[in-house]
C-alpha positions as CSV (number, residue, x, y, z in Angstrom):
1,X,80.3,-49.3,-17.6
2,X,78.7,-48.5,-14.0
3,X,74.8,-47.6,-14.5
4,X,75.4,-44.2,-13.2
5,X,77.6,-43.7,-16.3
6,X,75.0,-44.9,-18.5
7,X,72.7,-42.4,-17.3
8,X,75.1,-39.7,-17.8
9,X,76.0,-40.7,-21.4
10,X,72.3,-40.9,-21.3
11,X,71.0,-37.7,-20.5
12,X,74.6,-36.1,-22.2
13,X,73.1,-37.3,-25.5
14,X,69.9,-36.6,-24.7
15,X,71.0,-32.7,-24.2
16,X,73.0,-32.3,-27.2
17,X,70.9,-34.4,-30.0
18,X,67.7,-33.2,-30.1
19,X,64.8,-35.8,-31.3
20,X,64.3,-34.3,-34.8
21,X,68.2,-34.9,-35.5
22,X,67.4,-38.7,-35.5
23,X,68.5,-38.5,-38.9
24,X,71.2,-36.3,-40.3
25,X,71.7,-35.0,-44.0
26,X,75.3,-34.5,-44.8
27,X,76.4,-32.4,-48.0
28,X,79.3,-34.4,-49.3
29,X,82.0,-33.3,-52.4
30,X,81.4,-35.6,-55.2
31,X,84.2,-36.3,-56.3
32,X,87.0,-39.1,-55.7
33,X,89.5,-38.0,-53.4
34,X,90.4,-42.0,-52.0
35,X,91.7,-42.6,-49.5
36,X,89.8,-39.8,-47.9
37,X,86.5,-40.3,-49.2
38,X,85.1,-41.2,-53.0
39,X,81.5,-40.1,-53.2
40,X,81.2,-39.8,-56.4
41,X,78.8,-43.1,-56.3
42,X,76.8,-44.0,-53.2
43,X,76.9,-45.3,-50.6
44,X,80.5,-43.9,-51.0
45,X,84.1,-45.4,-49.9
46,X,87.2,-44.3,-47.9
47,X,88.1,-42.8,-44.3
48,X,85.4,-40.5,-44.5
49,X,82.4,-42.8,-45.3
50,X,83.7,-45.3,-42.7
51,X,83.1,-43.0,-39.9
52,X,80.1,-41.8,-40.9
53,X,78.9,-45.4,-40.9
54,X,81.0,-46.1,-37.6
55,X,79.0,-42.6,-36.1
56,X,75.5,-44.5,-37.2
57,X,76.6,-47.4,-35.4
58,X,77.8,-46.1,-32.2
59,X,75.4,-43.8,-31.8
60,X,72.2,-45.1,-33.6
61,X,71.8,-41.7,-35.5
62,X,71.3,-42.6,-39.2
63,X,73.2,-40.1,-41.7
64,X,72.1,-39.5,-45.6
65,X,74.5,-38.3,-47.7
66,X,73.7,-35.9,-50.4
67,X,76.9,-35.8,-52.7
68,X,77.2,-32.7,-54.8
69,X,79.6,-30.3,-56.9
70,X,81.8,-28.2,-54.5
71,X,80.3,-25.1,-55.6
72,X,76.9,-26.0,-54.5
73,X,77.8,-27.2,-51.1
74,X,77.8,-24.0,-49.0
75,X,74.8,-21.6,-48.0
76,X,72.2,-24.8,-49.8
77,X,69.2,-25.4,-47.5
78,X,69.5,-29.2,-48.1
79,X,72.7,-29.3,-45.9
80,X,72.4,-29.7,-42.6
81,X,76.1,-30.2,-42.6
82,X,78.7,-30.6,-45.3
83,X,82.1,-32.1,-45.5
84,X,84.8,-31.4,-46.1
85,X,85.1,-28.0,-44.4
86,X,87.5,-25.6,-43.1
87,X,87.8,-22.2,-41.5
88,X,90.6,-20.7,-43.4
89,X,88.5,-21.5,-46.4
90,X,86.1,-19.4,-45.5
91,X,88.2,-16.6,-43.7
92,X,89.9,-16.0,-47.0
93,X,86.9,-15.2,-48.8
94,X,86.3,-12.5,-46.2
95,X,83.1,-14.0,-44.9
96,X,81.1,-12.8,-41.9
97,X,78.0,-15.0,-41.4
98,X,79.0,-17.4,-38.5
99,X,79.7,-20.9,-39.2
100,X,79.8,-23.3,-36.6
101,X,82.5,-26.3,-37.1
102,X,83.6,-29.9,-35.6
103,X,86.8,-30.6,-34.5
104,X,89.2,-31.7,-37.2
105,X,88.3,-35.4,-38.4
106,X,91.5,-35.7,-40.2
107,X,94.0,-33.4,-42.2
108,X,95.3,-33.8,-45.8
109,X,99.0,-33.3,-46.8
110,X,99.2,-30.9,-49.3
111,X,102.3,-32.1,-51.1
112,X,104.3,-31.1,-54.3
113,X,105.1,-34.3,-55.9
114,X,108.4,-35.5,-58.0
115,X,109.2,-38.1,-60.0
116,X,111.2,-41.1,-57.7
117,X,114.6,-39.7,-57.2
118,X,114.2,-36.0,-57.9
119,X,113.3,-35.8,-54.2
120,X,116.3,-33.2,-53.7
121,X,114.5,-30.3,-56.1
122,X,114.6,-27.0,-54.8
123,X,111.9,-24.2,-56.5
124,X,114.5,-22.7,-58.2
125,X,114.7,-25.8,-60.4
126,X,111.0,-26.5,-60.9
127,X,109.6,-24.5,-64.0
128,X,106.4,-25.9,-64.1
129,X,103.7,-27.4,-61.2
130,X,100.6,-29.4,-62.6
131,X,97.2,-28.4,-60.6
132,X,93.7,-30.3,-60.6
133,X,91.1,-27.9,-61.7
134,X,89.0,-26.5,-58.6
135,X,91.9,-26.9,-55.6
136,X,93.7,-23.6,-54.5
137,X,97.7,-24.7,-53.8
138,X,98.1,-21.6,-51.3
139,X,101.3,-23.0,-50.2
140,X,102.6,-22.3,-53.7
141,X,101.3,-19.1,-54.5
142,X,102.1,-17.8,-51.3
143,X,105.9,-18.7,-53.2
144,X,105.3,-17.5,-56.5
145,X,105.9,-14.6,-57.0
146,X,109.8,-15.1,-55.8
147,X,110.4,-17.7,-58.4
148,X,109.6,-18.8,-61.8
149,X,107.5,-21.7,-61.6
150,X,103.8,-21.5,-63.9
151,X,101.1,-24.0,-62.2
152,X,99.5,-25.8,-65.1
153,X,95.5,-26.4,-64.9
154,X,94.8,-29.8,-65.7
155,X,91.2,-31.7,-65.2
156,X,92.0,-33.6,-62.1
157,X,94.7,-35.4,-60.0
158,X,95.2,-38.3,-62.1
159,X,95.8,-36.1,-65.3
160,X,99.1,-33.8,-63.1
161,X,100.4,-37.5,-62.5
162,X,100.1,-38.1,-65.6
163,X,102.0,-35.3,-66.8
164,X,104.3,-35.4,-64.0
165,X,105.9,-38.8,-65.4
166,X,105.4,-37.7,-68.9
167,X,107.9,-35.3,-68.3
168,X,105.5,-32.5,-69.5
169,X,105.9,-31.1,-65.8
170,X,108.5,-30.9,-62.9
171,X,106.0,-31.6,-60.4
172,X,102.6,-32.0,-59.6
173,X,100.6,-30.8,-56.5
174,X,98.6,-33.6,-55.3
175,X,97.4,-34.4,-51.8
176,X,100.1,-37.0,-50.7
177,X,97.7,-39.9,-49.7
178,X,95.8,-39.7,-53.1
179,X,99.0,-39.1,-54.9
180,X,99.7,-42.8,-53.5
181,X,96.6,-44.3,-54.2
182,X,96.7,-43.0,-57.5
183,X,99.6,-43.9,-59.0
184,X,99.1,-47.4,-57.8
185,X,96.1,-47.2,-59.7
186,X,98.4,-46.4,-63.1
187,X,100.7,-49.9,-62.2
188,X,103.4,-47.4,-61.3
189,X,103.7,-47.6,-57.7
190,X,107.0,-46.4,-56.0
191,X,107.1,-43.8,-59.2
192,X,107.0,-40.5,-57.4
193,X,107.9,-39.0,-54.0
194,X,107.8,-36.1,-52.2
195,X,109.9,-33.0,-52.8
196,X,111.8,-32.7,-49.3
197,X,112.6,-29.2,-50.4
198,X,109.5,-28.1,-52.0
199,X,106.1,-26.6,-50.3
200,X,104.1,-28.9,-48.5
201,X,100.7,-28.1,-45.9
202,X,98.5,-29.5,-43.5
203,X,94.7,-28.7,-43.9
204,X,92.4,-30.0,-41.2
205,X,88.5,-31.6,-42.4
206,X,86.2,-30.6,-40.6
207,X,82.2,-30.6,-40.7
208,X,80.4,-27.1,-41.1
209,X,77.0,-25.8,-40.3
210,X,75.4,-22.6,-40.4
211,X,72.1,-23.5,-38.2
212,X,73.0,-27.0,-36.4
213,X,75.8,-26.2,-34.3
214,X,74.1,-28.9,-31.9
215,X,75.0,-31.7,-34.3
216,X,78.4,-31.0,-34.9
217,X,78.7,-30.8,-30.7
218,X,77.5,-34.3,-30.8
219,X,79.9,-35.1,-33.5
220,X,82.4,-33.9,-31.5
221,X,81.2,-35.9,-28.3
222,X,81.2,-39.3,-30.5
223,X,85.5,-38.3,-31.9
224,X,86.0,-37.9,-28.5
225,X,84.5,-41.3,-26.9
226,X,85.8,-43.8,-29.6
227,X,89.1,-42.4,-30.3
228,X,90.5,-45.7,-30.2
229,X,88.4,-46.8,-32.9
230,X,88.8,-43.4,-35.0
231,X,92.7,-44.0,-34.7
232,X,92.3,-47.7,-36.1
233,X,90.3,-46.1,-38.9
234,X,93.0,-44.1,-40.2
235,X,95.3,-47.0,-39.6
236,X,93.4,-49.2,-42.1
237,X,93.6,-46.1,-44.9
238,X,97.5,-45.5,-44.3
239,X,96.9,-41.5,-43.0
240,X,99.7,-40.1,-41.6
241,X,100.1,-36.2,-40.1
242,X,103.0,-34.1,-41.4
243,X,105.0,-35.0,-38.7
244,X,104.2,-38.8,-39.5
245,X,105.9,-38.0,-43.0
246,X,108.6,-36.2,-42.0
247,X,109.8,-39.2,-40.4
248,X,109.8,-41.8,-43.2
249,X,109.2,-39.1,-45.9
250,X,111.8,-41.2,-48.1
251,X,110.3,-44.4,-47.6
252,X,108.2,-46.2,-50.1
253,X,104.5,-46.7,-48.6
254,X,102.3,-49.9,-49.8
255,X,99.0,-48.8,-51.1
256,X,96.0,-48.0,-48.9
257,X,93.2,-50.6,-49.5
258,X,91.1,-50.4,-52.2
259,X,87.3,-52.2,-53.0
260,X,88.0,-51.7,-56.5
């Protein structure tokens, strides 16, 4: 790198980070949602916590996390910014205060999960849908109403698995990556799959702030310049996009790494 581009990155950062950002606090869910992220114990695992750490070294801005229960994340004047975020979230609650966000840091796959070889299911077969406690399924009651299915509240992702191959369900709507993760986690990898014919969305994470729109430009500025590196990142964790699924949506996938 030429010195006159050092100076630019230079004053660039200089612009966008002010001096009393040297450290950023970041609101975090508390829960276990591996791959993504698992802060429910410090200093936290997965994608997520990776690239917070890979932000701190690239840029020399030190984060602190401050995990807490979803509830208590927004409109908290401990948070400079919180993740995970989205726009629609907030949209659909009819909310006007402005809320500044980052680009997308990666997307989930909202997926409705079958047991290994029931891929095929339409909705009209499915009679009842296990949910974890606290997560909306919008691409299912958006369907609802047009077919029988009732979507059974169980405590959290592990216990709709667990129903799922107990039979107790016909499927279970888990975010695809953590479905994986999971059920490798019960010794019964290869167990479920996909249903190619049932509901599945893509949600984008993103950081929110209501007062520190300058961080999350910086934020921005860092996805930007280290793309490379971001893209390895979600290599080592096994994400894929929707369209990434599509493809090989039949294939068994090996699990994503664990420090278990």
């Amino acid at each position: 790198m030429t010195i006159f581009r050092l100076l630019f990155w230079f004053l660039l950062l200089g612009a966008v980070l002010p001096a009393r950002a040297a450290t950023v606090r970041i609101c975090v869910q508390n829960i276990d949602y591996y791959p993504h992220y698992d802060f429910s114990k410090l200093p936290g695992r997965g994608y997520a916590a990776d690239l917070f750490a890979l932000f701190t070294a690239k840029t020399g801005v030190k984060i602190t996390l401050l995990p807490l229960p979803v509830k208590r994340l927004q409109d908290n004047p401990d948070c400079q910014l919180v993740y995970p975020d989205n726009p629609q979230w907030h949209s659909a609650k009819g909310e006007s205060q402005p809320l500044y966000f980052s680009q997308s840091i990666t997307g989930i796959i909202g997926s409705t999960v079958v047991r290994r070889g029931e891929g095929h299911l339409e909705l009209s077969a499915i009679r009842a849908i296990a949910i974890p406690r606290g997560f909306t399924p919008d691409h299912l009651l958006a369907v609802q109403q047009n077919y029988s299915f009732n979507l059974v509240e169980v405590s959290d992702a592990t216990a709709a698995l667990q129903m799922l191959l107990k039979k107790r369900v016909d499927a279970a709507d888990v975010e695809w990556h953590v479905a994986k993760h999971l059920i490798n986690k019960l010794g019964q990898p290869d167990s479920v799959e996909i249903g190619r014919l049932l509901p599945l969305a893509s949600v984008g994470f993103h950081l929110s702030s209501r007062d520190h729109g300058e961080l999350l430009r910086r934020f921005d500025l860092f996805l930007r310049q280290y793309q490379s590196e971001i893209t390895q990142l979600k290599a080592r964790y096994q994400l894929q996009t929707v369209e990434q699924l599509k493809i090989n949506i039949v294939e068994p996938q090996s699990p994503a790494p664990s420090d278990q």
